[in-house]
DOVEX-954403 format. One record per residue (C-alpha): residue in three letters; x, y, z; residue number from 1. Coordinates in Angstrom, 1 decimal, padded with zeros to 4 digits. Each point is the difference from the previous one (the first is absolute). Layout:
+-----+--------+--------+--------+-----+
:  aa :      X :      Y :      Z :   i :
+-----+--------+--------+--------+-----+
: Ala :      X :      Y :      Z : NUM :
...
+-----+--------+--------+--------+-----+
//
This chain:
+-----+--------+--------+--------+-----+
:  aa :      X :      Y :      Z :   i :
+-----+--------+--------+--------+-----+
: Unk : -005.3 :  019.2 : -016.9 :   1 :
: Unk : -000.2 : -003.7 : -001.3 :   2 :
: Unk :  001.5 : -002.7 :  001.9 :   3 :
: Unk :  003.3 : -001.2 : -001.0 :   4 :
: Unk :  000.7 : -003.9 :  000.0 :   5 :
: Unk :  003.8 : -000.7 : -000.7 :   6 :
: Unk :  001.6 : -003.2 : -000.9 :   7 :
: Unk :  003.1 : -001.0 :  001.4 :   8 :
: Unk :  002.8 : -002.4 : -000.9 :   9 :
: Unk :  001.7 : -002.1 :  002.6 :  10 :
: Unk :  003.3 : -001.3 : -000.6 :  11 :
: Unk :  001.8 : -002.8 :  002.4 :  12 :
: Unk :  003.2 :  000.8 :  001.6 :  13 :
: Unk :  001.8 : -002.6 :  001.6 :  14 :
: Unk :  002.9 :  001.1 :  001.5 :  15 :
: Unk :  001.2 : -003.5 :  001.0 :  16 :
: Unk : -001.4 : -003.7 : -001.6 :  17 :
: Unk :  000.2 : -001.5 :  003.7 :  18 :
: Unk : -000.9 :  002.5 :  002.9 :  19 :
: Unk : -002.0 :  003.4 : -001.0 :  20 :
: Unk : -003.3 :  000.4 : -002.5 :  21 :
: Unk : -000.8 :  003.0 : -000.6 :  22 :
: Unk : -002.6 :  001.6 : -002.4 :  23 :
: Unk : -000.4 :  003.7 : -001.3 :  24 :
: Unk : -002.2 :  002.2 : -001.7 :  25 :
: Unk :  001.3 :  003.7 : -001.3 :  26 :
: Unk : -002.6 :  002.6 : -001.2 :  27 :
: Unk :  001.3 :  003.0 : -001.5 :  28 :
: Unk : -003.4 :  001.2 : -001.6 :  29 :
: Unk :  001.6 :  000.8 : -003.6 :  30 :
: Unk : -002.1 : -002.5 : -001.7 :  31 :
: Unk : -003.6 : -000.1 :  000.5 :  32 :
: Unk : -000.5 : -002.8 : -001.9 :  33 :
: Unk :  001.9 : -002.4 :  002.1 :  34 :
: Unk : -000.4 :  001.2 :  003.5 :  35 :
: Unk : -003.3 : -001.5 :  002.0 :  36 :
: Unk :  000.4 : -000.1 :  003.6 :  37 :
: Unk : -001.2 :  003.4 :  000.3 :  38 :
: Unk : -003.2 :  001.7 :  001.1 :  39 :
: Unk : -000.8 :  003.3 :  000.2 :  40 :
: Unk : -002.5 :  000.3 :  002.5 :  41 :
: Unk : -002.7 :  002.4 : -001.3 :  42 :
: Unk : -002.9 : -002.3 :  001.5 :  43 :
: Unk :  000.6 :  001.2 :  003.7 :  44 :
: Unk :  002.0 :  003.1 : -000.8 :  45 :
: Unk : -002.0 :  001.6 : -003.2 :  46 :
: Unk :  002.3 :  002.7 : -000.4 :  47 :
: Unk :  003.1 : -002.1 : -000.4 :  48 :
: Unk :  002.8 :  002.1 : -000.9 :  49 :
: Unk :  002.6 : -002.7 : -000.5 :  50 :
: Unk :  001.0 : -000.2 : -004.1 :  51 :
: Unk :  002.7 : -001.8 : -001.3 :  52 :
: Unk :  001.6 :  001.7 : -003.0 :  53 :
: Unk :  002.9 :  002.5 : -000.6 :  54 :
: Unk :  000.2 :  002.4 :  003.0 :  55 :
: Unk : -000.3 :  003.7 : -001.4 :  56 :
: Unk : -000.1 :  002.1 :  002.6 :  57 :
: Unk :  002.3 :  002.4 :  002.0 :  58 :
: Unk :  002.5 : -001.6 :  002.3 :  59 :
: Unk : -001.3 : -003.5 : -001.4 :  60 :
: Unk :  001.1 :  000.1 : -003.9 :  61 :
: Unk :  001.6 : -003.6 : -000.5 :  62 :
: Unk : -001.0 : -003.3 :  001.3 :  63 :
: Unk :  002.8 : -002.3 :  001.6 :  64 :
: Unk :  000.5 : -002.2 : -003.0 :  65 :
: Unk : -001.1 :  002.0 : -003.2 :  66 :
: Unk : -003.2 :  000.8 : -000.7 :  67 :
: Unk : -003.3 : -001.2 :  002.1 :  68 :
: Unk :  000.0 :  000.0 :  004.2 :  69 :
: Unk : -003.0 :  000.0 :  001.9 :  70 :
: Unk : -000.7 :  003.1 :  001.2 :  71 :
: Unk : -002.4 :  002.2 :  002.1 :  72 :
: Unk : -001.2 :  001.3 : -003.6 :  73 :
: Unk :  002.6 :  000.6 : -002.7 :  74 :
: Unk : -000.8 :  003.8 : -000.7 :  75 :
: Unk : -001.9 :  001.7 :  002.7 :  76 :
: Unk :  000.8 :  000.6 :  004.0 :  77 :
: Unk : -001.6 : -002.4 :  002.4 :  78 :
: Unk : -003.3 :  001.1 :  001.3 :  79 :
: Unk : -001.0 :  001.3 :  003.2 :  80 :
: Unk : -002.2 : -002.3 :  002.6 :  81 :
: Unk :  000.7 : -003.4 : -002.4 :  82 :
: Unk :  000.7 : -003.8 :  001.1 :  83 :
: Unk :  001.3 : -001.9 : -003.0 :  84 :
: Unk :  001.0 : -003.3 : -000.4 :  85 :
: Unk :  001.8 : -002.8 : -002.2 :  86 :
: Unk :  000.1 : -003.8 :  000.6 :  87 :
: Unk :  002.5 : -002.7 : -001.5 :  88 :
: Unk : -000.7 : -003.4 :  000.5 :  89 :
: Unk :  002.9 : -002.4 : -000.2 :  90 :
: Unk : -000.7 : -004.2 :  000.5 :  91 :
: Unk :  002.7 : -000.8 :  002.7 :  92 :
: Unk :  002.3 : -003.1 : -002.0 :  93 :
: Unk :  001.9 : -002.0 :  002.2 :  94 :
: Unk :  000.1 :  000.7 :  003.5 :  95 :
: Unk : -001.3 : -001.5 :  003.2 :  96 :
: Unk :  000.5 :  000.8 :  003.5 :  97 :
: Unk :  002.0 :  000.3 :  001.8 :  98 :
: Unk :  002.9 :  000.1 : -002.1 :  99 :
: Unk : -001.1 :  002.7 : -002.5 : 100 :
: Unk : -000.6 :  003.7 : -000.6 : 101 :
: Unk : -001.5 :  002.5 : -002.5 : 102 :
: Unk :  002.1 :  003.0 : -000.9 : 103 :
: Unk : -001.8 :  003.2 : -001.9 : 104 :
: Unk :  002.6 :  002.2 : -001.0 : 105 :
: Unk : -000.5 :  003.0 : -002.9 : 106 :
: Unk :  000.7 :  003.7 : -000.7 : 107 :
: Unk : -001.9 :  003.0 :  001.3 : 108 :
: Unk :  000.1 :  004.2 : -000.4 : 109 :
: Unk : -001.8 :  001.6 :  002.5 : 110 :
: Unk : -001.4 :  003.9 :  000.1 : 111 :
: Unk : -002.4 :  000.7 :  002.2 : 112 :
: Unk : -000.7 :  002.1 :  003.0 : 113 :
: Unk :  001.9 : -002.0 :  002.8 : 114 :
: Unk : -002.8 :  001.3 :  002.9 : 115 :
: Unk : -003.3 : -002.1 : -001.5 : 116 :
: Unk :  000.8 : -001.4 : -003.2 : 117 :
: Unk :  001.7 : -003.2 : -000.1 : 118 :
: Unk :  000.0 : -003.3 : -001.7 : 119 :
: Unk :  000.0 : -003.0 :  001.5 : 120 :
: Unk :  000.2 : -004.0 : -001.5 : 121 :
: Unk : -001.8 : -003.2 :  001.2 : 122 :
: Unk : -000.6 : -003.5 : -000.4 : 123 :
: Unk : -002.6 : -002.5 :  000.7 : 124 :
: Unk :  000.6 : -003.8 : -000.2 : 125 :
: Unk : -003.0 : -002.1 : -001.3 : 126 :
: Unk : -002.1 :  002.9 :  000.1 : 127 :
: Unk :  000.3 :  000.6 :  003.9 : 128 :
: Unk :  001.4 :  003.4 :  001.5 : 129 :
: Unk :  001.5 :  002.3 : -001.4 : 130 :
: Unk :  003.4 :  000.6 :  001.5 : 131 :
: Unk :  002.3 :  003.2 :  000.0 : 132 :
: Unk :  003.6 : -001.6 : -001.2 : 133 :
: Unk :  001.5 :  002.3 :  002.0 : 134 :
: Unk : -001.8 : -001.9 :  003.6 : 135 :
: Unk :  001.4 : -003.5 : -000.8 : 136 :
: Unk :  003.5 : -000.1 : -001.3 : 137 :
: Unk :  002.8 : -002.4 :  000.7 : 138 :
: Unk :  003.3 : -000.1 : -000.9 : 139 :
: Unk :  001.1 : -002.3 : -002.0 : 140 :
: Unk :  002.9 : -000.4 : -002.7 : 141 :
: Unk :  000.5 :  003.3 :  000.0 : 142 :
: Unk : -001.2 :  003.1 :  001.5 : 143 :
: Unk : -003.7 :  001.9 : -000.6 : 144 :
: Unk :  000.1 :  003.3 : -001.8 : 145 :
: Unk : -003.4 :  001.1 :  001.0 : 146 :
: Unk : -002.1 :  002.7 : -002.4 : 147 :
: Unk : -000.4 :  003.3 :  001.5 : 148 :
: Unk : -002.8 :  001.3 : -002.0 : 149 :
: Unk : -000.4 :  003.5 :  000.7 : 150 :
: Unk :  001.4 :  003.1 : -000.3 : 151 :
: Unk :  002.8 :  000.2 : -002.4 : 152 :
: Unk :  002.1 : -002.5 : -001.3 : 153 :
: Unk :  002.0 :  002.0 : -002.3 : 154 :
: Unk :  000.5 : -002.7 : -002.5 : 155 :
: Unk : -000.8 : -003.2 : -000.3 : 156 :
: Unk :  000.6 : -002.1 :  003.2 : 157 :
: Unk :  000.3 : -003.9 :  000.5 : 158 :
: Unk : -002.4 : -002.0 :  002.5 : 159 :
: Unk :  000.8 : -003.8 :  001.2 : 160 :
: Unk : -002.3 : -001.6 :  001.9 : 161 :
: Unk :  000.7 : -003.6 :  001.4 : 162 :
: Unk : -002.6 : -001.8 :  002.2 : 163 :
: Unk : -001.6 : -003.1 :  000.8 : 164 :
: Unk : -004.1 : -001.0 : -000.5 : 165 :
: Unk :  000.4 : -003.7 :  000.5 : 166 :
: Unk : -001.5 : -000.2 : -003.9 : 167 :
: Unk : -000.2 : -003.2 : -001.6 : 168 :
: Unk :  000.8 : -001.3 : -003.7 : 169 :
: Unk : -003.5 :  001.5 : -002.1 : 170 :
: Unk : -001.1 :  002.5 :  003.3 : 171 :
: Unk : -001.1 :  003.6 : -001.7 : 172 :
: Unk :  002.1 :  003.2 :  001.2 : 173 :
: Unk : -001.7 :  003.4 : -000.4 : 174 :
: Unk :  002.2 :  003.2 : -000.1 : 175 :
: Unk : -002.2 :  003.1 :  000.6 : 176 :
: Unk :  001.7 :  003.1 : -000.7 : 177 :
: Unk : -001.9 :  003.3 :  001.4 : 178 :
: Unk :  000.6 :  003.3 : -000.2 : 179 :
: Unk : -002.0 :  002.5 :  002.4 : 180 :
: Unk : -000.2 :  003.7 : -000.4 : 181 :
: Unk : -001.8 :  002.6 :  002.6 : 182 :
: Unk : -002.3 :  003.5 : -001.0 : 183 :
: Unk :  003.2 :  002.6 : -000.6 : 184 :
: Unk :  001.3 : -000.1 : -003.5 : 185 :
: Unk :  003.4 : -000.2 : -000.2 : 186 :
: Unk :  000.1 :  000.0 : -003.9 : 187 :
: Unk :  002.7 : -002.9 :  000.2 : 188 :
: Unk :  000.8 : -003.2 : -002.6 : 189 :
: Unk : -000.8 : -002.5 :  003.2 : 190 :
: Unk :  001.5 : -003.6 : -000.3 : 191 :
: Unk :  000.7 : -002.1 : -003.0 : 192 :
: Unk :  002.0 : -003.8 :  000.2 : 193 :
: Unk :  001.7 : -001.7 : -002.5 : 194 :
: Unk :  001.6 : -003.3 : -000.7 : 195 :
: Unk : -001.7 : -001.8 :  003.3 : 196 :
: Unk :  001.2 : -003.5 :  000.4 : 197 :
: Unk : -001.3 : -002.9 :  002.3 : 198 :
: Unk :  001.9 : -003.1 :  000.5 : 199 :
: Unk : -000.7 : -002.8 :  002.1 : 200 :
: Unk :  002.6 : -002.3 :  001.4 : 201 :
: Unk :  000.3 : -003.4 :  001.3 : 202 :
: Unk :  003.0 : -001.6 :  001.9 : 203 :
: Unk :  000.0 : -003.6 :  000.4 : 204 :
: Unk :  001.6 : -000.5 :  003.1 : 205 :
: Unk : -001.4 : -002.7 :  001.4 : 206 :
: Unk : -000.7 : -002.3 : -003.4 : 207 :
: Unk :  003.5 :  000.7 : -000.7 : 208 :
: Unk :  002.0 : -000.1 :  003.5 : 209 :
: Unk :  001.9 :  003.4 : -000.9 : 210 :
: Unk :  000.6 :  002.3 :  002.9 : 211 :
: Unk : -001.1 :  003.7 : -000.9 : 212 :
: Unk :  002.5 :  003.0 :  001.1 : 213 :
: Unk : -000.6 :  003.7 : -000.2 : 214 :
: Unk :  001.3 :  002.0 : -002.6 : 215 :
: Unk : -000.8 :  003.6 : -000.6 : 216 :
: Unk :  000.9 :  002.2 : -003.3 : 217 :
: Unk :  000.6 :  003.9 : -000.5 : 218 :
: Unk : -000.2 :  002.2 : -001.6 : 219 :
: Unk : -003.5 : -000.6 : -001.0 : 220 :
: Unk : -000.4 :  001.3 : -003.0 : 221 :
: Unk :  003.1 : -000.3 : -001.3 : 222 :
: Unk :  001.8 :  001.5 : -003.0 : 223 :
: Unk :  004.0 : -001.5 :  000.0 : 224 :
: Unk :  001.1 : -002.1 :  002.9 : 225 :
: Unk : -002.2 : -001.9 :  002.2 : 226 :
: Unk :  001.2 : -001.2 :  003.3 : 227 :
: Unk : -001.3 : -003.2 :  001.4 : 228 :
: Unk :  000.5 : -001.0 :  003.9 : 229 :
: Unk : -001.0 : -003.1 :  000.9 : 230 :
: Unk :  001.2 : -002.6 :  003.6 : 231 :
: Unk :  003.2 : -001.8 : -001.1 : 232 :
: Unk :  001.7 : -000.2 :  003.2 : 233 :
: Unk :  001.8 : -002.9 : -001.0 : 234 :
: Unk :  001.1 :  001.1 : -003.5 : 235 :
: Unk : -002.2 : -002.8 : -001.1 : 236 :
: Unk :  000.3 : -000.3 : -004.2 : 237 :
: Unk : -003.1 :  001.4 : -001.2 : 238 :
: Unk : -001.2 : -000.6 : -003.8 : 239 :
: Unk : -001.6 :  003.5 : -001.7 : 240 :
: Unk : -002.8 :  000.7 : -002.4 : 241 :
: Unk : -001.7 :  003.0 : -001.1 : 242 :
: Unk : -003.2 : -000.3 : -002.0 : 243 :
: Unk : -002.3 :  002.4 : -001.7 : 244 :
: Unk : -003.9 : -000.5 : -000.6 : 245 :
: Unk :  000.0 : -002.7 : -002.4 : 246 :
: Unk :  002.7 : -002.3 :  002.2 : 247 :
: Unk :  003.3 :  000.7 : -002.5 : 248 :
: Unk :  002.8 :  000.3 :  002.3 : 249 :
: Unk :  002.1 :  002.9 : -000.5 : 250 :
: Unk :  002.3 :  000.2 :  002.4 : 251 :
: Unk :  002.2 : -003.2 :  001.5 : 252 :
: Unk :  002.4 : -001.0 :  002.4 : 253 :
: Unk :  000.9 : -003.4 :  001.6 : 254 :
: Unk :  002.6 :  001.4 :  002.2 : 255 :
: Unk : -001.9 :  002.3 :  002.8 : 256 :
: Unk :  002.0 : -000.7 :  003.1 : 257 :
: Unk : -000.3 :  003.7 :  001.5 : 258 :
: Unk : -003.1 :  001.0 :  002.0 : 259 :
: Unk :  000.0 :  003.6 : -002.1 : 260 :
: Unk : -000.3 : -000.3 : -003.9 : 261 :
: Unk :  001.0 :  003.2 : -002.1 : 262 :
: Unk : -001.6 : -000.3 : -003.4 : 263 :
: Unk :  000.4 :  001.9 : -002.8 : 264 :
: Unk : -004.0 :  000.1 : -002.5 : 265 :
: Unk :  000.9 :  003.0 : -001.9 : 266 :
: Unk : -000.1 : -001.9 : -002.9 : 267 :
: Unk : -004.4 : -001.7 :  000.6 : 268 :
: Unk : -002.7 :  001.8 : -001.0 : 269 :
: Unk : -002.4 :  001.7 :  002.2 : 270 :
: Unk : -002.0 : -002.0 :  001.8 : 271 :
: Unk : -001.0 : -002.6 :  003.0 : 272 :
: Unk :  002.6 : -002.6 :  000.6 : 273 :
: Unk :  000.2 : -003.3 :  002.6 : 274 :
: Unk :  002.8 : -000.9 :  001.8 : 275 :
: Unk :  001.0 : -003.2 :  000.9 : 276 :
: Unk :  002.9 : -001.8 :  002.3 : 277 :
: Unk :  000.6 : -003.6 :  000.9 : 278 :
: Unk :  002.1 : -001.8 :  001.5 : 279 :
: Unk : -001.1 : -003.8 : -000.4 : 280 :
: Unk :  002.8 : -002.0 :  002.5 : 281 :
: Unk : -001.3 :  001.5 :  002.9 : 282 :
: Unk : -004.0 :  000.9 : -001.6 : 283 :
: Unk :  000.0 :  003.5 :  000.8 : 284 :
: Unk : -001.3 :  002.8 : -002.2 : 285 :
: Unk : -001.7 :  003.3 : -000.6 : 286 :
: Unk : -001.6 :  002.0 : -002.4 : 287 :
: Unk : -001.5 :  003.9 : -000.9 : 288 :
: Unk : -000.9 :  002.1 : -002.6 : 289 :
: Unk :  000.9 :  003.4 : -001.3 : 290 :
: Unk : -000.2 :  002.8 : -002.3 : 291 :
: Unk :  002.5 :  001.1 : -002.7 : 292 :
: Unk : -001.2 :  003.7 : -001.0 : 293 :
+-----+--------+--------+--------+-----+
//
């Protein structure tokens, strides 16, 4: 199998001109011609069985967003006593320690024997070790939704993972995703992800003297109303944005005085969204991110 290189584009979000960067990269694997952060890794595992193309097999027939994924081959079952691999590189933009984090969040079907087969994802900063996501989480924003990568899925399933790698503006972060099969053939489709997302973020709270609360969101994903809770003890007036990848703000209010937000995004498209409320009398302010499915 030849390696793969992918070419990605990153697009700026900035959720608010005065407190939060933030930078994100989406890869969705339906054109091959623009996507180049990722490597299928046929030099240590020669076998590879990732592909990325239109899954045609028999519980996985359709990738998330129509037509490629990257799957554990797009026709055939996944093989018996395999390790396989893929890597996406992103360049961190932005952040610096201690006030920053990196989020990886994406789509995943799973179908696999739950006993020894199993997937699992990494990542390596500046080429060190490589790190299981799901050993160094922290909350922050808004709550985790870790992958559970084996066994069945039935469906496609969400995963948002938010931690910290004290990364700096320019560092390299490496995403290794692995799927590992054991010697009793199951004859079953295996794992396949789609629309994988990393963002970093940035909060200027000391440059910029603003007080960070917490905040959480949910549902995540989220199809009609999304509910936003956030510490407003004092029914403090907060001012709200909602921004998609590119920074347009699509939602808006400058009259948050609540500490639970109700808001109807029947009406965006599918995708990732950031969230942003500030309240600039008293400097206080907090941000997240979520999914509209």
């Amino acid at each position: 199998m030849k390696n793969i290189l992918l070419t990605f584009t990153i697009s700026l979000a900035v959720a608010s001109n005065i407190l939060a960067q933030q930078s994100y990269e989406n890869i969705n694997f339906d054109n091959t011609n623009n996507i180049k952060s990722v490597f299928i890794d046929s030099v240590n595992f020669r076998h590879n069985v990732w592909q990325i193309g239109k899954p045609q097999k028999s519980i996985f027939k359709s990738a998330y967003s129509i037509p490629n994924a990257i799957v554990t081959d797009t026709i055939n079952p996944y093989p018996i006593n395999d390790t396989s691999s893929f890597i996406i590189t992103h360049i961190v933009y932005y952040p610096w320690p201690p006030n920053s984090c990196n989020i990886i969040s994406g789509m995943y079907y799973v179908n696999s024997d739950s006993i020894n087969d199993y997937g699992k994802i990494e990542y390596s900063l500046n080429n060190g070790s490589w790190i299981n996501i799901n050993d160094n989480t922290t909350f922050w924003g808004s709550p985790n939704s870790l992958p559970v990568l084996t066994g069945n899925s039935n469906g496609w399933k969400s995963f948002n993972v938010i931690f910290h790698t004290n990364s700096y503006d320019g560092d390299t972060l490496r995403f290794r995703f692995t799927f590992i099969s054991d010697n009793i053939q199951t004859n079953k489709d295996g794992l396949m992800f789609d629309n994988i997302s990393i963002d970093d973020q940035s909060e200027g709270i000391k440059e910029f003297g603003y007080d960070y609360i917490q905040s959480k969101v949910f549902p995540d994903p989220v199809s009609d109303n999304l509910n936003i809770e956030l510490e407003n003890k004092t029914s403090l007036i907060y001012q709200l944005t909602i921004t998609d990848t590119k920074g347009n703000i699509v939602k808006s209010s400058t009259t948050v005085k609540s500490s639970s937000l109700n808001i109807n995004i029947k009406d965006l498209p599918s995708g990732i969204y950031f969230y942003n409320l500030t309240n600039t009398t008293d400097k206080k302010y907090t941000s997240g991110k979520f999914i509209k499915q």
